[in-house]
N, C-alpha and C positions, 0 to 999 in steps of 0.2 A: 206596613203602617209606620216607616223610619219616618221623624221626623228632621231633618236636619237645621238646627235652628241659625247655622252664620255660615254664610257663604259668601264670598268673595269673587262668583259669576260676570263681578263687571272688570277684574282684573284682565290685565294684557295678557298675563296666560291662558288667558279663555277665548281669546277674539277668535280663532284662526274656526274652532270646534267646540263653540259653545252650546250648539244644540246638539252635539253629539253625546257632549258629555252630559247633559239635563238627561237624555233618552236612555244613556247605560247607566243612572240614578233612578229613572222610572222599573228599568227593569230587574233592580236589587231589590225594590218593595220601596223606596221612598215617595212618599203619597206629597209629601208639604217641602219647601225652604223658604228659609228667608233671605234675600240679598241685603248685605248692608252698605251701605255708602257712608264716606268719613268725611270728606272732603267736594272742591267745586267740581274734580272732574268724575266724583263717585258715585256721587250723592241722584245726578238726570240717568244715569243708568243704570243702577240700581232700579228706579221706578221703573225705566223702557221694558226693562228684563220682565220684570212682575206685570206691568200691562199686557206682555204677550204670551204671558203661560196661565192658569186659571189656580194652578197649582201652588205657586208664586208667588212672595209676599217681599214687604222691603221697608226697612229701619234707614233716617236719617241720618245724624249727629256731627259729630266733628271729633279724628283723632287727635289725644293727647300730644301725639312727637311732633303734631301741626297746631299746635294752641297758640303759638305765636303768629300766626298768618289769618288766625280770626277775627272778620272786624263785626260788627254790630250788624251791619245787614247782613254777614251768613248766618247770625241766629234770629233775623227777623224773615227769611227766607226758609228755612230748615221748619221754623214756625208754624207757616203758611202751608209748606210741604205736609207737614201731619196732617191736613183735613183730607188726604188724597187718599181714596176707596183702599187702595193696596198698600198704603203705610201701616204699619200695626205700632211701632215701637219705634222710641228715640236712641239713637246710639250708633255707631260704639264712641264712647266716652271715658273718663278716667284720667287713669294717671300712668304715666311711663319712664320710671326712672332711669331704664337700660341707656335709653339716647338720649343724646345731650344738648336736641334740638333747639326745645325752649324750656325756658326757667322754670321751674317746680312752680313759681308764684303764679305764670301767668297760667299754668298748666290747672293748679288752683283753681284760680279765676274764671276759666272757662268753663272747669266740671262744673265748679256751684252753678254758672248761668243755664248749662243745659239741665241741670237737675231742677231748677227753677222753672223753666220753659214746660218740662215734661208734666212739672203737678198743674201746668196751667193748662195746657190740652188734656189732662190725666189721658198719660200713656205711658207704660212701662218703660225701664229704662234698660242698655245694653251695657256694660262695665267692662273696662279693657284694662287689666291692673298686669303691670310689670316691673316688678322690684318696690312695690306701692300700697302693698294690703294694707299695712294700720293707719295710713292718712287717709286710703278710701272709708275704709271702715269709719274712721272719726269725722271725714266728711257726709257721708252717706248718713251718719246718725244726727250728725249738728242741721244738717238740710231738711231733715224729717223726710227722707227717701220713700219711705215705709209707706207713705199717703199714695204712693202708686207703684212699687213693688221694679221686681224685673230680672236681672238673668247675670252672674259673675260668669264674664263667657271664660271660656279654657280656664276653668278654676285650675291653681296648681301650685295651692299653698296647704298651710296646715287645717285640719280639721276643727279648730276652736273660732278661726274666723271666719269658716265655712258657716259655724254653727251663728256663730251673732251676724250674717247675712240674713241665715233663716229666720231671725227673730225679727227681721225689717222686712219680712215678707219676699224673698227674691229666691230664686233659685237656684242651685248650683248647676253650671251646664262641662260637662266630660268630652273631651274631643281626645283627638291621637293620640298624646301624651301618655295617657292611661296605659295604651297597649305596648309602651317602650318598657324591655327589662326592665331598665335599671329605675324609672322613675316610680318612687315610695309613696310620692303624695298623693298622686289622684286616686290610685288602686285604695290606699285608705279612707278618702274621701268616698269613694266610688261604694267601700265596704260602707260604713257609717250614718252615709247620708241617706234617711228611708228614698223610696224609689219614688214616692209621688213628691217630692222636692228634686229631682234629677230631670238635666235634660240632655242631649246628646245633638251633639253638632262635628261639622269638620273643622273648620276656620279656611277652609282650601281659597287659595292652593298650596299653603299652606299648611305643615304637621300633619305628613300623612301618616298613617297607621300603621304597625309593625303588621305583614311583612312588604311594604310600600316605604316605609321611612327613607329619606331622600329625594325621594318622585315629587312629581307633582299630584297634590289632593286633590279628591274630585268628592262630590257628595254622594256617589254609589258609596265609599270605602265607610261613608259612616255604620254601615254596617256591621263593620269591623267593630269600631266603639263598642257599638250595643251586646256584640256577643262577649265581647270582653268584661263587658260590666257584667252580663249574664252568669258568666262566671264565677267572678267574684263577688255576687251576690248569691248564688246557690240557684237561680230562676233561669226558667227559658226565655229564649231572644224571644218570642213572641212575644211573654208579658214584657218584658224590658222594652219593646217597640210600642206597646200599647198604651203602655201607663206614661211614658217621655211625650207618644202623642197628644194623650188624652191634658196632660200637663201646658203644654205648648198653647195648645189651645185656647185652656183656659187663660192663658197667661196673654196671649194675642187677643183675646174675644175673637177668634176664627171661628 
C-alpha cells in the first residue's frame, strides 16, 4: 500500500524501461504515484504517463531554476491542465537558491503566481525548497497557502519550519535522504513529525536510498523510505505504508 507521492517517470532516465520500472514498483507493494512535470517538455508527459496507467496520477507547475523562461501563457496553460481527470495537484514550485539560474526576484514572482493559480482551481500545492526555507515559509504564509494545503517535497531542513508548514496545513513528504548515514535532519523530522502528517516519496531518479545511493531511483526503492521511517518511528512498515497512503489521499482527493 506504498504510496510514492513525486516521481519523475517522464525523465530521459526512464525512456528506454519505463514500464519496466512502473512493474518492479507494482511488485514492492506500490498501489499509487504521482508524475510531476515542471516545465514545457515535462509538464504533456507527465499527463501521457498517468493516462495510461489507472494507478497514476500527475501534478503541473513550473520549476524554480526555470522561473526565468516563464511567460504568461505557461501559467495560463498549466491552468487549463488542472481541470484534466488525472491532475491532482499544482507543482513542483518554490524556491532554489543552490543554482543560479534565475534571479531570486523572478523566482519570487512565479511561486506567488502559481500559489495564486492553485487557490483558484483549489488544488494543493507541490514545494521544491533548496537553500530557500524562510522566504518559502514567509511566502507560503503572506499568500495564505493554507486556503489549499499541500506537500514540502524532500523536506530536509530543521524541524521548527517543518512544524510552522504544519500549521498552514501541508505535509511533510521523506524521500532517500532520510536513509543516508550522515544525514540528521530528516531522521529528526521523520522522529517528530506525527505519521498522519508524513508522506514518502522517491523524487527518482533521483536520491536513491541507502543501499542504492548513487544509482538511479526508481519508485519500488521507496520502500526503502518507508522502512526507514519505520524505524525511527518505533512502527511497522505496514502501518508506516498505510497511514502515508491513507494521507496522500486525502490530500489528492483520490
Amino acid at each position: 500500500m506504498l504510496f510514492d507521492t513525486h516521481v519523475h517517470l517522464n525523465a530521459d532516465q526512464f525512456m528506454e524501461d519505463r514500464d519496466e520500472v512502473i512493474q518492479r514498483a507494482l511488485g514492492e507493494g506500490v498501489t499509487h504515484m504521482v508524475v510531476v512535470g515542471f516545465d514545457r517538455g515535462t509538464i504533456p508527459l507527465a499527463i501521457e504517463i498517468a493516462e495510461q496507467y489507472d494507478f497514476i496520477y500527475a501534478a503541473v507547475g513550473w520549476h524554480p531554476v526555470d522561473a526565468v523562461d516563464m511567460q504568461d501563457k505557461d501559467l495560463t496553460w498549466i491552468e487549463e491542465l488542472s481541470s484534466h481527470e488525472k491532475v491532482v495537484a499544482i507543482g513542483e514550485m518554490g524556491l532554489d537558491y543552490h543554482w543560479d539560474r534565475s534571479p531570486k526576484s523572478v523566482q519570487k514572482e512565479v511561486f506567488r503566481k502559481q500559489i495564486n493559480l492553485a487557490k483558484r482551481v483549489n488544488m494543493p500545492i507541490i514545494i521544491h525548497n533548496r537553500e530557500a526555507t524562510a522566504d518559502i515559509v514567509d511566502i507560503l504564509q503572506e499568500e495564505n497557502a493554507e486556503e489549499v494545503g499541500g506537500i514540502m517535497h524532500c523536506y530536509n531542513d530543521d524541524v521548527s519550519y517543518a512544524k510552522a508548514c504544519l500549521d498552514m496545513g501541508f505535509y511533510i513528504s521523506l524521500g532517500g535522504p532520510v536513509t543516508f548515514k550522515n544525514a540528521k535532519a530528516p531522521k529528526i523530522v521523520a522522529q517528530e513529525i506525527p505519521i498522519d502528517k508524513l508522506l514518502i516519496e522517491t523524487d527518482c531518479p533521483f536520491l536513491a536510498p541507502h543501499p542504492n545511493r548513487g544509482k538511479r531511483n526508481e519508485p519500488a526503492y521507496v520502500k526503502l523510505v518507508a522502512e526507514k521511517i519505520a524505524e525511527l518511528k518505533d512502527l511497522s512498515v505496514g502501518e508506516v505504508a498505510r497511514q502515508t497512503n491513507q494521507n496522500a489521499k486525502e490530500l489528492f482527493k483520490i
